[in-house]
Residue frames as qw, qx, qy, qz and C-alpha x, y, z in Angstrom:
[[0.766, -0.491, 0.189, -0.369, -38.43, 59.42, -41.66],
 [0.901, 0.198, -0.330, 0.201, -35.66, 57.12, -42.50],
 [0.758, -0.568, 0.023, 0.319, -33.10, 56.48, -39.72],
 [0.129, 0.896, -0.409, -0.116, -29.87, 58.47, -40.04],
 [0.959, -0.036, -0.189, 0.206, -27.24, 55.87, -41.20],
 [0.549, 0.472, -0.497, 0.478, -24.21, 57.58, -39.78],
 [0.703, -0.697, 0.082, -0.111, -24.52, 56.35, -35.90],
 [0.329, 0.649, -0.567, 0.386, -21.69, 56.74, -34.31],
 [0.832, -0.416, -0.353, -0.104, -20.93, 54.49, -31.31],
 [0.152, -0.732, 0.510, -0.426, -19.04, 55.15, -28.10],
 [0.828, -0.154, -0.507, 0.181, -17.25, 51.81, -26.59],
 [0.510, -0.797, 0.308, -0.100, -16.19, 52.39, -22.94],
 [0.476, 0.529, -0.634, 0.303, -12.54, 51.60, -23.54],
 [0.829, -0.426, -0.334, -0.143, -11.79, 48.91, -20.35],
 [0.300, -0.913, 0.276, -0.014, -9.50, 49.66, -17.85],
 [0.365, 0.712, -0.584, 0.134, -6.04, 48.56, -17.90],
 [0.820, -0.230, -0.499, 0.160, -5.58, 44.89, -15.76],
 [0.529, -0.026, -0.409, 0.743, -2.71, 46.47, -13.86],
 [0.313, -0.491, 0.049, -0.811, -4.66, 49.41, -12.90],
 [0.681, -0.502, -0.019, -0.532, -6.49, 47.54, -10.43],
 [0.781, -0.049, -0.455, 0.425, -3.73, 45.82, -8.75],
 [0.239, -0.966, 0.081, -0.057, -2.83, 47.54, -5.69],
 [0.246, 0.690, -0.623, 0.275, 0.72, 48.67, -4.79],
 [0.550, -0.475, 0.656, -0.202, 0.94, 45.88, -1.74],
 [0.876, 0.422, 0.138, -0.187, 0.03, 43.37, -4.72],
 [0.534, 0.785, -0.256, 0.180, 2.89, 44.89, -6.92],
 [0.067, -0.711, 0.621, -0.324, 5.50, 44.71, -3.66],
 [0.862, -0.226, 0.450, -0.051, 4.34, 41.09, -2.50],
 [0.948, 0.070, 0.225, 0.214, 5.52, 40.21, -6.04],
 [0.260, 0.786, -0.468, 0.308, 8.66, 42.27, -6.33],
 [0.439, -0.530, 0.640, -0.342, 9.58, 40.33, -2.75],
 [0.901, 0.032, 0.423, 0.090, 8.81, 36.85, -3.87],
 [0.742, 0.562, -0.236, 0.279, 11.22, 37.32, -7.33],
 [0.167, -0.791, 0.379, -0.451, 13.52, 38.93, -4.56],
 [0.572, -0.503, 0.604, -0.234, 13.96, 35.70, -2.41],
 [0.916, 0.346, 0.109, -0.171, 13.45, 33.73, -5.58],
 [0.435, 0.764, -0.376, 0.293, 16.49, 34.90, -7.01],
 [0.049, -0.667, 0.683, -0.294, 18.65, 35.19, -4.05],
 [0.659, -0.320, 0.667, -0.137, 18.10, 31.45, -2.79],
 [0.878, 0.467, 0.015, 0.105, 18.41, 29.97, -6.81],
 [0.355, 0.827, -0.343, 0.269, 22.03, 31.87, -6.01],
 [0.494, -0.600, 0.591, -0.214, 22.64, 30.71, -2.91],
 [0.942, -0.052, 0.331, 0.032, 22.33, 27.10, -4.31],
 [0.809, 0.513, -0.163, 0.238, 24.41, 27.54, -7.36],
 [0.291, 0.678, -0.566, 0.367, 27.22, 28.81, -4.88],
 [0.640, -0.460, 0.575, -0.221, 26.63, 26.05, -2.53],
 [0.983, 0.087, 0.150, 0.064, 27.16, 23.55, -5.38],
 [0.479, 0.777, -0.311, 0.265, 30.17, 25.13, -6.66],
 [0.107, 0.629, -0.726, 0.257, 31.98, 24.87, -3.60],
 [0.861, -0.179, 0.428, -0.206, 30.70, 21.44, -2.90],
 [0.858, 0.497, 0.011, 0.125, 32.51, 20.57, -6.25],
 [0.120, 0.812, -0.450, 0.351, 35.68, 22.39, -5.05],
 [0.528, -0.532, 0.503, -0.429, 35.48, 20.46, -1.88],
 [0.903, 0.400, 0.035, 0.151, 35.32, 17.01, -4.37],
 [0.550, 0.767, -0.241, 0.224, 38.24, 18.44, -6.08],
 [0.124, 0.753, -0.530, 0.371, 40.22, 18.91, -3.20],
 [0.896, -0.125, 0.358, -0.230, 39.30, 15.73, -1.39],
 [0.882, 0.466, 0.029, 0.069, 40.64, 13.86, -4.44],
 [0.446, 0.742, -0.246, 0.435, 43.87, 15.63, -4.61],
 [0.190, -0.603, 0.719, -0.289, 44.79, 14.81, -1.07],
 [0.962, 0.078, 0.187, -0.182, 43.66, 11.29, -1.46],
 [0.829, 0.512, -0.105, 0.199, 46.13, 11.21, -4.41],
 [0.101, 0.798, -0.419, 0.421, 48.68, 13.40, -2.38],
 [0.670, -0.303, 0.573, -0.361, 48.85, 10.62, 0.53],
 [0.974, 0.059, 0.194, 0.097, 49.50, 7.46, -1.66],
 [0.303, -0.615, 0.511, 0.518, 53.10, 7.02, -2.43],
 [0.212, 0.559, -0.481, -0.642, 53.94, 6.49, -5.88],
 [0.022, -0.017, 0.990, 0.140, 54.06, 2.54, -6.43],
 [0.201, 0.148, 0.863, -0.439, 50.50, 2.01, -5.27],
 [0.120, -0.574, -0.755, -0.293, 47.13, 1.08, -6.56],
 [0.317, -0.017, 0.442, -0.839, 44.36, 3.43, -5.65],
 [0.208, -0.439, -0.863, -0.136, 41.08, 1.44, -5.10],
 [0.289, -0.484, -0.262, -0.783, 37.82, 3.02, -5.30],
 [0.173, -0.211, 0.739, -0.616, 36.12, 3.12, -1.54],
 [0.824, -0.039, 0.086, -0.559, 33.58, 0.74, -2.55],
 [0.775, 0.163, -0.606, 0.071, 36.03, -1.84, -3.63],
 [0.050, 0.483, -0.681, 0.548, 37.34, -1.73, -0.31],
 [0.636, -0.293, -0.677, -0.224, 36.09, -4.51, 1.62],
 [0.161, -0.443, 0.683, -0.558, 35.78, -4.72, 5.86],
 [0.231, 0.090, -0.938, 0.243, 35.53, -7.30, 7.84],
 [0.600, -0.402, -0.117, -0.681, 31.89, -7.98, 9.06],
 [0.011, 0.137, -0.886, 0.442, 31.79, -9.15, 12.46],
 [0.444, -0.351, -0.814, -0.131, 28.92, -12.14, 13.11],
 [0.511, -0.383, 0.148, -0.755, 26.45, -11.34, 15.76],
 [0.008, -0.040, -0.995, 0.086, 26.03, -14.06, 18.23],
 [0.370, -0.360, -0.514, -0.686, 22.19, -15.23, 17.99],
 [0.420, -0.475, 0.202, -0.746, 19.99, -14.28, 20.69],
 [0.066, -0.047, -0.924, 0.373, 19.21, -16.28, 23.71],
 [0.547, -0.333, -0.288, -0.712, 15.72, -16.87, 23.56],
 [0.259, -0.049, 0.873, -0.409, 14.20, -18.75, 27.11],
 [0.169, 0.118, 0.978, -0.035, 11.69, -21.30, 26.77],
 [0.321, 0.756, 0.390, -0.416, 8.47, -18.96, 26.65],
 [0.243, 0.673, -0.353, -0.602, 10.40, -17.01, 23.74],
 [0.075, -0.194, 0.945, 0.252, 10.81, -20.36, 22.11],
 [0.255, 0.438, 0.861, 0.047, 7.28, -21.60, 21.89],
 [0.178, 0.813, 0.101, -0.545, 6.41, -18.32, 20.73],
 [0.128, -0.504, 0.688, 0.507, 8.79, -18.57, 18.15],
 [0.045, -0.015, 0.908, 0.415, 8.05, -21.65, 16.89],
 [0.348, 0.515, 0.727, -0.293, 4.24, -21.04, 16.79],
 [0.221, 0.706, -0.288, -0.609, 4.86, -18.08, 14.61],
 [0.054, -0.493, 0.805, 0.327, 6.83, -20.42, 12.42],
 [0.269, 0.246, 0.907, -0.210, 4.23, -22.85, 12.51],
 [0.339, 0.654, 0.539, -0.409, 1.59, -20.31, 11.29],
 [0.200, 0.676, -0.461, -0.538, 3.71, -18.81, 8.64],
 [0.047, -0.253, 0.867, 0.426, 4.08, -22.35, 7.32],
 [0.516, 0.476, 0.463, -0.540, 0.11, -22.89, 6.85],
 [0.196, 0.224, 0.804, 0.515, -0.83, -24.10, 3.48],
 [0.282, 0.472, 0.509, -0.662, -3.87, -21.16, 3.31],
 [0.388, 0.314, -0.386, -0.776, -3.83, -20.67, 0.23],
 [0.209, -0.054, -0.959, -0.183, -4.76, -24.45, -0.19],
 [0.135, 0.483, 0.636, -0.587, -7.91, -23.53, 2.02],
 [0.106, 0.594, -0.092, -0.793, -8.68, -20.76, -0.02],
 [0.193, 0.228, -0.772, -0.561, -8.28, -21.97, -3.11],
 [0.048, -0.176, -0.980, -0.077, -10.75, -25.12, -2.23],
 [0.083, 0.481, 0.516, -0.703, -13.24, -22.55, -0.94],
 [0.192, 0.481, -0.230, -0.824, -13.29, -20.46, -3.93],
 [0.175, 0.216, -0.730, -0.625, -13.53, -23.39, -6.30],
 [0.107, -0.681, -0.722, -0.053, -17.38, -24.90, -5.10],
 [0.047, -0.300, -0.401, 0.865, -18.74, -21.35, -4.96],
 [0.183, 0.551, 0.733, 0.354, -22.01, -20.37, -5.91],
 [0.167, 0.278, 0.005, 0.946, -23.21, -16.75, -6.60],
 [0.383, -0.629, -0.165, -0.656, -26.19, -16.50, -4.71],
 [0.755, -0.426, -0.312, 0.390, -23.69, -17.35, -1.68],
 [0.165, 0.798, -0.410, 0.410, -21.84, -14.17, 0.32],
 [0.817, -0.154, -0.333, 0.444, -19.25, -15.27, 2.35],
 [0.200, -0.882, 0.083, -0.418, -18.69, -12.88, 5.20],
 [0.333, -0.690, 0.590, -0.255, -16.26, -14.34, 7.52],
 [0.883, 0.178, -0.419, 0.115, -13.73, -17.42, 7.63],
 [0.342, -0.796, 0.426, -0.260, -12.27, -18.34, 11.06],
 [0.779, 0.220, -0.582, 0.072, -9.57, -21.20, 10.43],
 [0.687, -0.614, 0.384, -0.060, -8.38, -23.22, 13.63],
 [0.628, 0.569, -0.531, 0.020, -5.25, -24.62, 12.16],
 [0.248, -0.463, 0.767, -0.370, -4.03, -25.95, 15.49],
 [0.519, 0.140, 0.825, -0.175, -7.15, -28.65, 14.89],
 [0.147, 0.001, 0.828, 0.541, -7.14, -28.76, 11.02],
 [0.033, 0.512, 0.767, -0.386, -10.56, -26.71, 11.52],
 [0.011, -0.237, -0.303, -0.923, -13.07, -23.90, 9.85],
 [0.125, 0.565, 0.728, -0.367, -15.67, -22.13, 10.28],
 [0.034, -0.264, -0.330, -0.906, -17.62, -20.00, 7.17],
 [0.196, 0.596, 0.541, -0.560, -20.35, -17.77, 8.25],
 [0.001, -0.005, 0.588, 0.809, -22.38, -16.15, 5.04],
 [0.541, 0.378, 0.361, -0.659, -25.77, -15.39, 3.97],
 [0.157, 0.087, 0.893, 0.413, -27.37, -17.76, 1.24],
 [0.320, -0.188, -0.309, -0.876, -30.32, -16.64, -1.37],
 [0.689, -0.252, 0.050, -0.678, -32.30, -19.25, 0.18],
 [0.787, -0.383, 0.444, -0.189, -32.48, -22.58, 2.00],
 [0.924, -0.132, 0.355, 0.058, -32.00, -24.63, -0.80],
 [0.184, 0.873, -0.387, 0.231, -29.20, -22.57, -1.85],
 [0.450, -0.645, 0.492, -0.374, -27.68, -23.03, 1.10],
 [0.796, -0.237, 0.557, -0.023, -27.81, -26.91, 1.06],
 [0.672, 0.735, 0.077, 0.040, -26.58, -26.98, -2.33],
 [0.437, 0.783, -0.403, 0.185, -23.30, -25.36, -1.67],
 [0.448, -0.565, 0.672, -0.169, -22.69, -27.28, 1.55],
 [0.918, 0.378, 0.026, 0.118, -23.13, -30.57, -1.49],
 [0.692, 0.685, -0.142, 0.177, -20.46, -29.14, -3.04],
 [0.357, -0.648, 0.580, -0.341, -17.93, -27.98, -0.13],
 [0.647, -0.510, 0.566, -0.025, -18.02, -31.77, 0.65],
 [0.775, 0.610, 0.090, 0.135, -17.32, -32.98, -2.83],
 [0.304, 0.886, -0.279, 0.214, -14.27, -31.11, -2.47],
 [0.868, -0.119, -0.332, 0.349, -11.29, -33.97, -1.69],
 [0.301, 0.467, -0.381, 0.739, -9.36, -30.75, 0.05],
 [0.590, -0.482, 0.156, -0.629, -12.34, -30.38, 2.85],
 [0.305, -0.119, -0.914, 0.241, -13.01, -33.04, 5.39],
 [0.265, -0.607, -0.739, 0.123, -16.60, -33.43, 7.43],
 [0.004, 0.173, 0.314, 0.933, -18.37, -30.34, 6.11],
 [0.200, -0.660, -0.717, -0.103, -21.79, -29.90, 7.44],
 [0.236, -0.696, -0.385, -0.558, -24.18, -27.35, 8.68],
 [0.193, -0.203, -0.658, 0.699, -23.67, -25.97, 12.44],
 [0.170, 0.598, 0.748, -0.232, -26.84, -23.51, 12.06],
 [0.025, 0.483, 0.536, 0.692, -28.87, -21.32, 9.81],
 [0.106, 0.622, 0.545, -0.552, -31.15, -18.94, 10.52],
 [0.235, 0.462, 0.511, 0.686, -33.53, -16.65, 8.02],
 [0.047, 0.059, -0.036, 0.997, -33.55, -13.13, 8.07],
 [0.179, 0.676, 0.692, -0.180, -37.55, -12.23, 8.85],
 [0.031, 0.819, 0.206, -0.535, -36.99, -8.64, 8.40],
 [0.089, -0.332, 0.661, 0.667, -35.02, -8.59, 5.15],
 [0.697, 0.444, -0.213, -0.520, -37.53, -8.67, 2.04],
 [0.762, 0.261, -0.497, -0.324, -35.98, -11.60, 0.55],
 [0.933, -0.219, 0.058, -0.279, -35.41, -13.50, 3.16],
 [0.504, 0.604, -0.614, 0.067, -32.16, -14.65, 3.44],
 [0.923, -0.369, -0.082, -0.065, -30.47, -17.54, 5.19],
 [0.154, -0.732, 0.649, -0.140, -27.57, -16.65, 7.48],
 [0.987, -0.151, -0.023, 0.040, -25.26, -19.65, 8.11],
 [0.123, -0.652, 0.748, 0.016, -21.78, -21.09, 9.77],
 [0.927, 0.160, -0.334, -0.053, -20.34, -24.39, 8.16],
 [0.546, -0.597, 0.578, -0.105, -17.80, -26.29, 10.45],
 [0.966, 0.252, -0.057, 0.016, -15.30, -28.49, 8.34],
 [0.509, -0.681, 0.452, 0.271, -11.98, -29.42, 8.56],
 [0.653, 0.755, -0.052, 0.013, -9.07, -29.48, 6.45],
 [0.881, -0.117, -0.081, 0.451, -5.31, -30.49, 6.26],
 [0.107, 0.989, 0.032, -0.098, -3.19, -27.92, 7.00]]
């Protein structure tokens, strides 16, 4: 009753990969090596005669200077740069102008900087609208809670970069769990 040991096993031998490619497969890539090739050729005989075309450049360059002469490379070669006269600007373009100029010459970072350095973490700051024309701010932000809130406007005026710092108005969130306390400070600052 003992099992024959000589079992003999049949493996299904697996088909061949390429067997199951079809022939439109086999001709897409015969046609892509096919344009591969011929445009890797086309370049190498467009650089050749771009290097000919060098060559012979040069060689009437050299043919065209008489004998005595320097040749100078065509970067040394210097030309004359003619000045633009500056625009006429009328009066409107002018105060335009110089307001630009004006705002570009803002000290913000000096704002910035004084802001950053009284901050307190249960303060977001959401919006800073400078009035630089009157040496003005305005922060809006949400603070954990009131006396949060009066805490960092302490510090803000503590800060010799601010000037009359106070409270314009507050309001607390009802609907927000914790209750926060929107607010806009109004202070002013040298610009």
């Amino acid at each position: 009753m003992w099992p024959d040991p000589d079992y003999h096993f049949e493996f299904a031998q697996p088909p061949f990969a390429w067997q199951k490619v079809r022939w439109t497969g086999l001709l897409l890539l015969v046609v892509t090596t096919v344009l591969v090739l011929n445009a890797w050729r086309a370049d190498t005989d467009m650089d050749s005669q771009l290097q000919a075309l060098q060559q012979r450049k040069a060689q009437l360059a050299q043919a065209q200077i008489p004998a005595g002469q320097q040749v100078l490379p065509q970067a040394a070669i210097q030309r004359p740069q003619q000045k633009k006269p500056a625009p006429v600007l009328n009066q409107h373009e002018q105060k335009e102008a110089e307001t630009i100029v004006r705002q570009l010459n803002i000290r913000w970072f000096d704002l910035l900087q004084a802001l950053e350095a009284r901050q307190i973490n249960e303060i977001a700051l959401l919006q800073l609208i400078p009035d630089s024309g009157r040496g003005q701010f305005v922060l809006s932000g949400e603070a954990k809670d009131y006396t949060t809130l009066l805490k960092y406007i302490g510090r803000l005026q503590q800060e010799p970069a601010l000037t009359q710092v106070h409270l314009q108005k507050h309001q607390v969130n009802e609907t927000h769990p914790q209750r926060p306390v929107g607010f806009e400070i109004q202070g002013g600052w040298q610009p």
